[in-house]
C-alpha positions in Angstrom: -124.7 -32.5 -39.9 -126.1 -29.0 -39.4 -129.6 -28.4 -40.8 -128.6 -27.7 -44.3 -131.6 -25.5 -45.0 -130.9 -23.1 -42.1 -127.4 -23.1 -43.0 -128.3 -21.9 -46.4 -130.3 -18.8 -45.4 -127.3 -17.9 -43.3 -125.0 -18.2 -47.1 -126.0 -14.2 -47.9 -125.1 -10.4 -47.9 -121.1 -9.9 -47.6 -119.0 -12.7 -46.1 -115.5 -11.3 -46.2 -112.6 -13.8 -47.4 -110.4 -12.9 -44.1 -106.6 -12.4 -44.8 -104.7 -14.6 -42.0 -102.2 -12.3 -40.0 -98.7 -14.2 -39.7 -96.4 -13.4 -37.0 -94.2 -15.6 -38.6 -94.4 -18.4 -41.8 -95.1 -21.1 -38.8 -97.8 -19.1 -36.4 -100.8 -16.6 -36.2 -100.5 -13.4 -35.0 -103.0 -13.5 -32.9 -103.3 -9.7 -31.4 -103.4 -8.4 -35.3 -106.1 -11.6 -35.7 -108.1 -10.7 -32.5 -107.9 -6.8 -34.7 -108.7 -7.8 -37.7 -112.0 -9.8 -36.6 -113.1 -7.0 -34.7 -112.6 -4.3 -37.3 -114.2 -6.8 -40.2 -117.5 -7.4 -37.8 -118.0 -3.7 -36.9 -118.1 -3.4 -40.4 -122.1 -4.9 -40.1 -121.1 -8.0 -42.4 -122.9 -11.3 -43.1 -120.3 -13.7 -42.1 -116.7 -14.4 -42.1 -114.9 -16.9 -44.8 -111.2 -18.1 -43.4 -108.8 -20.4 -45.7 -110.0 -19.0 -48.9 -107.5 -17.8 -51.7 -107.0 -14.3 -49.9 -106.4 -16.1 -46.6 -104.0 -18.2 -48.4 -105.4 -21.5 -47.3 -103.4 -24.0 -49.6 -100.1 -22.4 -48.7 -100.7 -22.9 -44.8 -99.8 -26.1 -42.7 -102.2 -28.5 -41.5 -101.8 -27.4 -38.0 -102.0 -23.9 -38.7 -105.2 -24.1 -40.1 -106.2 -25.8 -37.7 -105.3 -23.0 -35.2 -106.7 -20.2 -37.4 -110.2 -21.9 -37.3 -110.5 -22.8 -33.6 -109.2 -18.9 -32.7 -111.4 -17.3 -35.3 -114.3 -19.0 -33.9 -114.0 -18.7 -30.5 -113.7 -14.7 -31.1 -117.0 -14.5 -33.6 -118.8 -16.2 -31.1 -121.7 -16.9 -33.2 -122.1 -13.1 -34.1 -122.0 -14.4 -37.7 -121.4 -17.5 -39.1 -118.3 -18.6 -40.4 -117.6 -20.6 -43.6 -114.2 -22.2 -43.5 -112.4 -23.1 -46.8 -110.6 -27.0 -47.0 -109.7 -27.1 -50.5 -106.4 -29.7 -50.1 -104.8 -31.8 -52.8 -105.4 -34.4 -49.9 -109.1 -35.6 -49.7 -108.2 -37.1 -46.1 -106.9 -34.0 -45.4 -110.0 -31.9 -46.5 -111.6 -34.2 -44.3 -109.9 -33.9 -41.6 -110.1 -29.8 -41.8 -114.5 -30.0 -41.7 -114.5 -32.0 -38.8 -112.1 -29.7 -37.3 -114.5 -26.8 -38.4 -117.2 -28.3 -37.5 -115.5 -29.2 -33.5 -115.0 -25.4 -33.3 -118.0 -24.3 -34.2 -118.3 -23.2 -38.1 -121.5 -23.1 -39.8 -120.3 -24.4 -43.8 -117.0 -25.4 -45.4 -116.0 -24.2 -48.9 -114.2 -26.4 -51.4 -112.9 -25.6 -54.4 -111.8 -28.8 -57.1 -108.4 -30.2 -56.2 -105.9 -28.4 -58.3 -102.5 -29.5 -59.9 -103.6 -32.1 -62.3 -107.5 -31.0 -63.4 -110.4 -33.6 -63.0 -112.9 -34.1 -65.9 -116.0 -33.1 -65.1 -117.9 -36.8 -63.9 -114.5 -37.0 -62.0 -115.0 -33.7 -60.0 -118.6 -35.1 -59.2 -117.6 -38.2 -57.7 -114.8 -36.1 -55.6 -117.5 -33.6 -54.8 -120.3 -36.8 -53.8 -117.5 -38.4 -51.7 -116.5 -35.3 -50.0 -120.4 -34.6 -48.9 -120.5 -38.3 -47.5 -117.7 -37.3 -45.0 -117.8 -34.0 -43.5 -120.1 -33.4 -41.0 -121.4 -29.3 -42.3 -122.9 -28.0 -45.8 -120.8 -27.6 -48.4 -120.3 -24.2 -50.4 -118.5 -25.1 -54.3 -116.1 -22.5 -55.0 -115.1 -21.9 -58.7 -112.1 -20.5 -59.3 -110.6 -22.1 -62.6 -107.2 -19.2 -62.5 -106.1 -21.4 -59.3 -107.4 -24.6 -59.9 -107.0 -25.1 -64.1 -110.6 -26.4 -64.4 -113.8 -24.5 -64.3 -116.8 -26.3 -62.5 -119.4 -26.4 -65.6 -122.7 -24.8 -65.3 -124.3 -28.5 -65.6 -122.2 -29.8 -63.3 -122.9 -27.0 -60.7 -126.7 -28.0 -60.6 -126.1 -31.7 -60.7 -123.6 -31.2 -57.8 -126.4 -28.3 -56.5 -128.9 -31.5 -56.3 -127.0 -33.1 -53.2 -128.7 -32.7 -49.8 -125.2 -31.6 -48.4 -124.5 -28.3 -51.1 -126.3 -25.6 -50.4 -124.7 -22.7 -52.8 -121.3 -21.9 -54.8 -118.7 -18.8 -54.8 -118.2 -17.7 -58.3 -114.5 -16.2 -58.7 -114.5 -17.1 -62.8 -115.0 -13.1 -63.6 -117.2 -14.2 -66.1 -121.0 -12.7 -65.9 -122.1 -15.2 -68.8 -121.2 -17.7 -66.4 -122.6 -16.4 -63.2 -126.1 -16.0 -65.7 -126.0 -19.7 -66.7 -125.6 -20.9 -63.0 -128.5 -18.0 -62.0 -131.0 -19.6 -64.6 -130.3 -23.0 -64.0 -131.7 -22.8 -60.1 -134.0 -19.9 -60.7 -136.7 -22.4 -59.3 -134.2 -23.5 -56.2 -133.9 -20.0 -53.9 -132.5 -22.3 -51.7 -129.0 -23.1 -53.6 -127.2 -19.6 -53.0 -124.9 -17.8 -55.5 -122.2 -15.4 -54.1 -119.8 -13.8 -56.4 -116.0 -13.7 -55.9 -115.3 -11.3 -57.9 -115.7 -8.1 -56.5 -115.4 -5.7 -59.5 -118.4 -7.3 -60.6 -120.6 -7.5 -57.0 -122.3 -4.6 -58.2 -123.7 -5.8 -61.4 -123.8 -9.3 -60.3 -126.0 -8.2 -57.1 -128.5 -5.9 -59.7 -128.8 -9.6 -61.1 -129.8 -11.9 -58.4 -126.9 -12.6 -56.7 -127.2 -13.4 -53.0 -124.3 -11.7 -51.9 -120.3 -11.2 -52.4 -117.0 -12.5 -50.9 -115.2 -9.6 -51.3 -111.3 -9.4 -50.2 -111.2 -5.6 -50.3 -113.6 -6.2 -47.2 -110.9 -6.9 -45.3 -109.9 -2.9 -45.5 -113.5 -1.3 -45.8 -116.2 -3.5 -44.7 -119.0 -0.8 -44.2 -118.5 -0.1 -48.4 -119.0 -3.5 -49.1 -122.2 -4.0 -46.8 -123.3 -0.2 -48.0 -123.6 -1.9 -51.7 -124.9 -4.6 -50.6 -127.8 -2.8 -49.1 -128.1 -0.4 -51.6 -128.6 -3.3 -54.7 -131.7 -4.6 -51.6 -133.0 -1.8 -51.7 -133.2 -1.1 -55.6 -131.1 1.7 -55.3 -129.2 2.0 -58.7 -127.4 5.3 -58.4 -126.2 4.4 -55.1 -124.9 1.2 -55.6 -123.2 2.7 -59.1 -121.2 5.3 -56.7 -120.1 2.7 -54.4 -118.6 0.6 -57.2 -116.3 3.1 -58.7 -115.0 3.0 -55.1 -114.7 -0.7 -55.5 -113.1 0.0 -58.8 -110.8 2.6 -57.3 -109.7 0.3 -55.0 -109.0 -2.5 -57.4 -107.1 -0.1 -59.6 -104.6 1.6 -57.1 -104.4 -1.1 -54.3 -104.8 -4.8 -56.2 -102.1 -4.0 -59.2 -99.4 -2.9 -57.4 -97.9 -5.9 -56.9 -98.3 -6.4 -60.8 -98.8 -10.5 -60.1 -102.2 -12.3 -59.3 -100.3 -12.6 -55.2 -100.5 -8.3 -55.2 -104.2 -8.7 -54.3 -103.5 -10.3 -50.8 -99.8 -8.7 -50.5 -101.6 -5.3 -51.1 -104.5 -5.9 -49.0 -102.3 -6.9 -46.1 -99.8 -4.3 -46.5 -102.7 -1.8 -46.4 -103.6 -3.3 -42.9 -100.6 -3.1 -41.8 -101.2 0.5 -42.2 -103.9 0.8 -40.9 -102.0 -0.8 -37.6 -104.2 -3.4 -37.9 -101.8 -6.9 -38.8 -98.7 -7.8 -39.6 -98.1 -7.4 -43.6 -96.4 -11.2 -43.9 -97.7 -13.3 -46.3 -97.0 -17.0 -46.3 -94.1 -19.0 -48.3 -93.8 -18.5 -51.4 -94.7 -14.9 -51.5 -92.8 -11.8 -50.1 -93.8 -8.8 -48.5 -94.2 -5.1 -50.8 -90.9 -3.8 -51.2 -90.7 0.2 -49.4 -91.7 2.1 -53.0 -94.3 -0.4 -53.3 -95.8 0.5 -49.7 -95.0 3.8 -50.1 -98.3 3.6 -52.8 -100.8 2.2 -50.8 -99.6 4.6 -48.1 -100.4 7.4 -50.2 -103.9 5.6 -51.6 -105.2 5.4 -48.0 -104.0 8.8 -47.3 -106.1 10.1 -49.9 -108.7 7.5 -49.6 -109.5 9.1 -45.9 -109.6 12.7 -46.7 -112.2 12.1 -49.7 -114.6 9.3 -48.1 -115.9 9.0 -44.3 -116.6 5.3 -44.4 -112.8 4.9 -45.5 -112.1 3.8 -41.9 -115.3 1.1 -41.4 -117.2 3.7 -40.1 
């Protein structure tokens, strides 16, 4: 296994959750993937996540995943790490994903509980000690209870936070009392990383301790994201309270058009498809934007441009 302490000083700032461009429900696109790294990176960001929720992991073959992990890391390079989510209903087949992941190069895997029917708590810590025991990187917890119908308890976080083979968790709850409890809990362990999921809150969350965001709108605007990010180090309150309403702007007009919890990844891909970046198609079940519905975020990036310079990564 990697050296789980250097891999945990690598778990900070803002590690995009990288939308996977589809040429088709069965393959990458890989020119609009070979794009969309390069536009993310020249954004100055932390690291790169692939498989999460907005890069529709659980909806994506075996094999493709596979793909998506070996191509993604043969572009970074090593320019940043890369944190590669294997949340399966399979154990063997979250297995099988890390050792894949950690063949190509990655630095970490995320895992989020197996969803469909929930675990009890000692349950998701025996899943969670078994998992550790096989894959061959650190392992990042990811609670997101709106997917997976069980929240990881802030106890169980900081047992689970107490295995050589954890080095930090992804909060996506949207709940600050939460993202408090697991802050207080290791406020004498700097080494067990908190990121938050959520981006309308990275603002607040960063004035607060956390150690950095996974934010999907990065995918669009990376330079806003790491401009935050920077401003929150650098104790500058005003600045990072201007760069939220942006965040906030973004989540209004952009995230809701789809009016279902898919329109966050259906509107952040058709806005790179915009952009002439990827292809819009999202994986089975979900559809693309119908034309009215594009015909929004076409209008929200026009304006978006004209009013801010960093609108295009810049």
């Amino acid at each position: 296994m990697k050296n789980v302490q250097e891999t945990g000083k690598l778990l900070r700032g803002i590690i995009p959750p990288m939308v996977t461009p589809l040429r088709s429900r069965k393959e990458i696109d890989p020119d609009g993937l070979t794009r969309l790294v390069e536009h993310i990176l020249a954004g100055g960001v932390h690291g790169l996540f692939v498989l999460g929720t907005t890069g529709e992991g659980p909806y994506l073959s075996s094999a493709l995943r596979a793909d998506l992990v070996r191509r993604v890391c043969r572009q970074v390079n090593r320019r940043v790490p890369v944190f590669v989510g294997i949340t399966d209903t399979v154990f063997s087949e979250s297995v099988a994903l890390a050792h894949t992941a950690a063949e190509c190069g990655a630095d970490a895997v995320v895992t989020a509980p197996p969803y469909y029917l929930p675990l009890g708590q000692e349950e998701l810590i025996g899943y969670v000690e078994r998992l550790v025991s096989q894959v061959p990187l650190p392992v990042v917890l990811y609670n997101i209870p709106l997917c997976t119908k069980i929240r990881i308890e802030p106890q169980t976080v900081r047992r689970l936070g107490e295995l050589p083979g954890v080095i930090g968790i992804k909060d996506s709850s949207a709940d600050m009392l939460y993202f408090q409890k697991i802050k207080q809990l290791f406020s004498e362990n700097p080494d067990f990383k908190i990121l938050m999921g959520t981006e309308e809150l990275l603002a607040e969350s960063l004035l607060l301790g956390a150690d950095g965001g996974v934010c999907g709108g990065a995918n669009l605007f990376p330079r806003l994201y790491v401009d935050l990010y920077d401003a929150a180090a650098s104790s500058d309150v005003r600045k990072v309270q201007e760069l939220h309403l942006l965040i906030m702007k973004l989540s209004t007009e952009v995230y809701s058009v789809g009016q279902s919890s898919s329109g966050i990844l259906r509107g952040i891909k058709c806005a790179l498809s915009l952009m002439g970046i990827c292809s819009d198609l999202p994986a089975e079940p979900f559809g693309c934007f119908t034309e009215p519905q594009r015909e929004k975020i076409r209008k929200f990036l026009i304006e978006w441009r004209k009013v801010y310079a960093f609108a295009d990564g810049r």
